[in-house]
N, C-alpha and C positions, 0 to 999 in steps of 0.2 A: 772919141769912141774907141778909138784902136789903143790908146791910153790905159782906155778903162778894162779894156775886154782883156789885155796882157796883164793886169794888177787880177783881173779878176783868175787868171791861167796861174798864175805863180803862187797865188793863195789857198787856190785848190791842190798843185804841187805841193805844197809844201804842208798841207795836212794831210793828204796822201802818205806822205814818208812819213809823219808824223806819226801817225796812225802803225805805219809800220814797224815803226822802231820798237814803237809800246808792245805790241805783239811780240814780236821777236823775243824782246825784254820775260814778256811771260813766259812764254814757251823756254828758254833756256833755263829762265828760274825753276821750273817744272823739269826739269832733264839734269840740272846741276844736282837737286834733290837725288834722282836717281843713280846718278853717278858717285855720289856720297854714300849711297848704301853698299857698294861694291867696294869703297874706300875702308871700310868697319877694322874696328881690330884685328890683328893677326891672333888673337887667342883659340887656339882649337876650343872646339865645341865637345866637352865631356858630359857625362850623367848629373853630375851634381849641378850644369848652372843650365838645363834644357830649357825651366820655366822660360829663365831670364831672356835666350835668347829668344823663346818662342814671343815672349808680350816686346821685346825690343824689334824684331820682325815687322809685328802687326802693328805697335806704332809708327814704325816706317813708311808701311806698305797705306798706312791708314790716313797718316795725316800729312806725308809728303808726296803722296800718288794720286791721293784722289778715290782711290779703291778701296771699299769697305768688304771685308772677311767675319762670318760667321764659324766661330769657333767651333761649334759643331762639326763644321768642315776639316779640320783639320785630325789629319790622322798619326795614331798614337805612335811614340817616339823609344818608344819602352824596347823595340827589337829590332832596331837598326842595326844592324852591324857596321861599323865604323873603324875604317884600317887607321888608325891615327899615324902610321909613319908614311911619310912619305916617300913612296917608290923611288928606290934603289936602281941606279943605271941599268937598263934592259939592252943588252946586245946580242947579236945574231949575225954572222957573217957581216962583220963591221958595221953594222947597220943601230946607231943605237933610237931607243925607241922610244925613250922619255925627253929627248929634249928635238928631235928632227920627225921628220916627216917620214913615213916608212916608204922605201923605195926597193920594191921586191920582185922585181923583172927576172922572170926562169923561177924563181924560188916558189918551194913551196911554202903554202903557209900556218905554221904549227901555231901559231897565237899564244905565243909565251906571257899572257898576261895577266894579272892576278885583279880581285876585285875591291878595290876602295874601299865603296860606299856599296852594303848590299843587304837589301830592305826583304829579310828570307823572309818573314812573315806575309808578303802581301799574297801568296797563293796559299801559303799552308797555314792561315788562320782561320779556313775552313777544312776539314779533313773531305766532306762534296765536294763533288764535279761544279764548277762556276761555266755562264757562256764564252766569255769575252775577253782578255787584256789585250791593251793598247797600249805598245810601246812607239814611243815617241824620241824621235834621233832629236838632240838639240846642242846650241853651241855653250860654251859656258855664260859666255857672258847673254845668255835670251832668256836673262831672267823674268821680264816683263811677256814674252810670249808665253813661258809656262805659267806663270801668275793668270793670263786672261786664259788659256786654255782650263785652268783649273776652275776658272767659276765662270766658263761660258760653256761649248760643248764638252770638257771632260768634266763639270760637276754631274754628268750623271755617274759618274763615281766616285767622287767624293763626296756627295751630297751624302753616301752610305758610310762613309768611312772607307774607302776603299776593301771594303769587304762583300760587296755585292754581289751579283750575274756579272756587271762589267766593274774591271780595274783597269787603273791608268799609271803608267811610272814614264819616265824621261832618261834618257841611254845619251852618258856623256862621257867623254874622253879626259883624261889630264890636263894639266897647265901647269905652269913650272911656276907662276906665277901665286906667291903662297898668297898674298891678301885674298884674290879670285878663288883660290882653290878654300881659305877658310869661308868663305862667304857661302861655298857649293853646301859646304859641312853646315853650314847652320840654316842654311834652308832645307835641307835633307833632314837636319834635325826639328824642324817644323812640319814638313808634309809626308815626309818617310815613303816618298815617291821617288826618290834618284836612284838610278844602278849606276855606277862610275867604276871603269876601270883602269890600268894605268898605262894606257895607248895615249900618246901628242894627241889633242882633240884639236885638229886640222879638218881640211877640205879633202885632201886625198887620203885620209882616213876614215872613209867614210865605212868604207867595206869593213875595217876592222871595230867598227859601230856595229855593224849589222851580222857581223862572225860571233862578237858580243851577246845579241840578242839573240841568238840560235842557241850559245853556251848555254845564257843563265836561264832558259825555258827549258833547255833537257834535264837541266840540275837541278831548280826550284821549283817547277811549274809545271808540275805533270798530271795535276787536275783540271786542267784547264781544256777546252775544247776549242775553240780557237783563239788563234794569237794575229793581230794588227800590227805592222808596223807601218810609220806615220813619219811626218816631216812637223816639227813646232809653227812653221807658215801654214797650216793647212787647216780646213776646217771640217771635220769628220759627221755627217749626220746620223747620230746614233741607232735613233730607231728607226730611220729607213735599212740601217746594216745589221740592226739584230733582225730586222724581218727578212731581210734576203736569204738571212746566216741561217732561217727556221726553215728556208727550203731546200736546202742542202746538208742539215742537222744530221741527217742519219752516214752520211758518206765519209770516207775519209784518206788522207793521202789524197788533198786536194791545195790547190794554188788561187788566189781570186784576187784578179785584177783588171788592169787598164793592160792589154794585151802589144806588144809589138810584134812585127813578124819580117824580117829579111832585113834587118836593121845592118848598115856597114861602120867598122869602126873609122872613126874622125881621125888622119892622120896628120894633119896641120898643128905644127908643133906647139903653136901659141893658143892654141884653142883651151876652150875650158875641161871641154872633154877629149882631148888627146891621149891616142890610145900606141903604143909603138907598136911594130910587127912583133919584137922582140917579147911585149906583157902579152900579146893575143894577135896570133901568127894568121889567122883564120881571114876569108876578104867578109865575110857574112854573121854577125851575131846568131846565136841558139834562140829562138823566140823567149821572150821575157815579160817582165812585167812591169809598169810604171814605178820606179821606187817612194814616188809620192804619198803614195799606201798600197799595201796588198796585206789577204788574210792568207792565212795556211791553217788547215788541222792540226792539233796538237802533234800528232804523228810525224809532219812533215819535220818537223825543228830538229831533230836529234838525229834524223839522216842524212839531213845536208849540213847539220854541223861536223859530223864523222868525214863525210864528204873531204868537207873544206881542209880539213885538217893535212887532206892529200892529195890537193891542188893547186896549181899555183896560182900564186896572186895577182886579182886583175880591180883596178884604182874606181874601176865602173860599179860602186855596189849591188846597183839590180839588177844587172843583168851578171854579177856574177852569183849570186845567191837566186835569182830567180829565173836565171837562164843558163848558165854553164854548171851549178851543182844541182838545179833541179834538171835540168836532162842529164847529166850522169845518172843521178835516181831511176831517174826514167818516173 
């Protein structure tokens, strides 16, 4: 009996891992696929071959993902504007900008940086006031996060062409890394949702993400009544935020969020959020707002981008855009 019960233990074991292996086996084959799309040609994406990349996209997306895309969804390619060279070393007090990290303790920060990829149509393809854009910080390689955002909570704007009450675009940094950065360009040239500018797109650039998104909303987006900024891990309930946004519609030179209040900076050097005396001298953060999402009225963008311009740099992006240049505003 003890024979059999140990034959019967080892045969279960061992279709156990069995069983495992197969799994695994799928799952990689499913993930090899995606890593293959990010491997594509290094050919820049011009006017004459958009079709081509656009049907080689979707049969990517279609038949190595698993994801099916209604072409209706997909917004027009026709007005992208597309920096096709590639950003020229960016330096500022030895600090250079395209291949490191920006490290700007005491400095102020002038955002010497120009825009890649910049989709001018998606606010002035109506000359009307719209309610909503949602801009969304992401990394380059989360291509599949903005793929599921775009046909799960952000197709209520694409679902219109992104010409609707509510639009959606994706706020992303450089990569020196030209396959990844031709990949950005032909997904830009499929959905004409990316703003790309030519900041490292790192972790402690995150503030010059969101310095970014104040720029390109004073410059292109001055129809618009409010503006969203988002995190690509997040999941946004639209129409619970257009309803809330209906009872605050007439107000403006307003901030809305997930509120902190007497927050101290982290000075443990190895922490994620490590802050030195030297970037923010202060024992107590300016009350802020979660940078996971927060709205502003259109009004607020262009004066804490002005702001920023003459502040110095702090690596915390919400609480320096929604807590040290929103209280200078006041």
């Amino acid at each position: 009996l003890e024979q059999g019960g140990m034959k019967t233990s080892l045969f279960t074991f061992f279709v156990f891992i069995g069983i495992n292996i197969i799994v695994c086996a799928l799952y990689m084959h499913k993930y090899l696929h995606i890593a293959a799309l990010f491997r594509e040609s290094n050919k820049p994406v011009t006017s004459n071959d958009q079709s081509l990349v656009k049907s080689e996209v979707i049969y990517n997306v279609k038949h190595n993902h698993g994801y099916t895309i209604d072409h209706r969804h997909l917004a027009t390619t026709s007005h992208v504007h597309h920096d096709d060279r590639f950003p020229t070393r960016l330096t500022q007090n030895g600090v250079d900008f395209t291949t490191e990290e920006v490290v700007l303790e005491n400095r102020v920060n002038t955002h010497p940086y120009t825009f890649i990829i910049n989709p001018i149509d998606l606010c002035s393809s109506t000359k009307t006031s719209f309610g909503l854009l949602i801009l969304v910080t992401s990394k380059i390689s989360n291509y599949i996060e903005r793929l599921t955002i775009r046909s799960t909570w952000g197709s209520d704007a694409t679902v219109f062409n992104n010409e609707g009450d509510v639009r959606l675009a994706f706020l992303l940094g450089y990569t020196t890394d030209k396959s990844a950065q031709n990949m950005v360009l032909r997904e830009s040239g499929v959905y004409a949702d990316i703003i790309q500018e030519n900041f490292l797109d790192t972790y402690r650039n995150l503030t010059l993400k969101s310095v970014m998104l104040l720029k390109w909303v004073s410059e292109y987006c001055q129809n618009v009544q409010f503006v969203m900024k988002t995190d690509d891990d997040m999941y946004i309930n639209i129409p619970n935020l257009l309803k809330m946004l209906s009872m605050v519609f007439s107000q403006s030179n307003i901030m809305i969020g997930y509120l902190f209040t007497k927050a101290k900076p982290n000075r443990k050097r190895r922490n994620k959020w490590y802050v030195s005396r030297s970037e923010f001298p202060g024992g107590v953060y300016p009350n802020y707002l979660s940078g996971t999402a927060y709205v502003m009225s259109r009004q607020v963008a262009p004066k804490l981008y002005q702001i920023s311009l003459n502040t110095n740099f702090l690596t915390m992006e919400d609480i320096f855009v929604s807590g040290v240049l929103a209280s200078k505003a006041k």
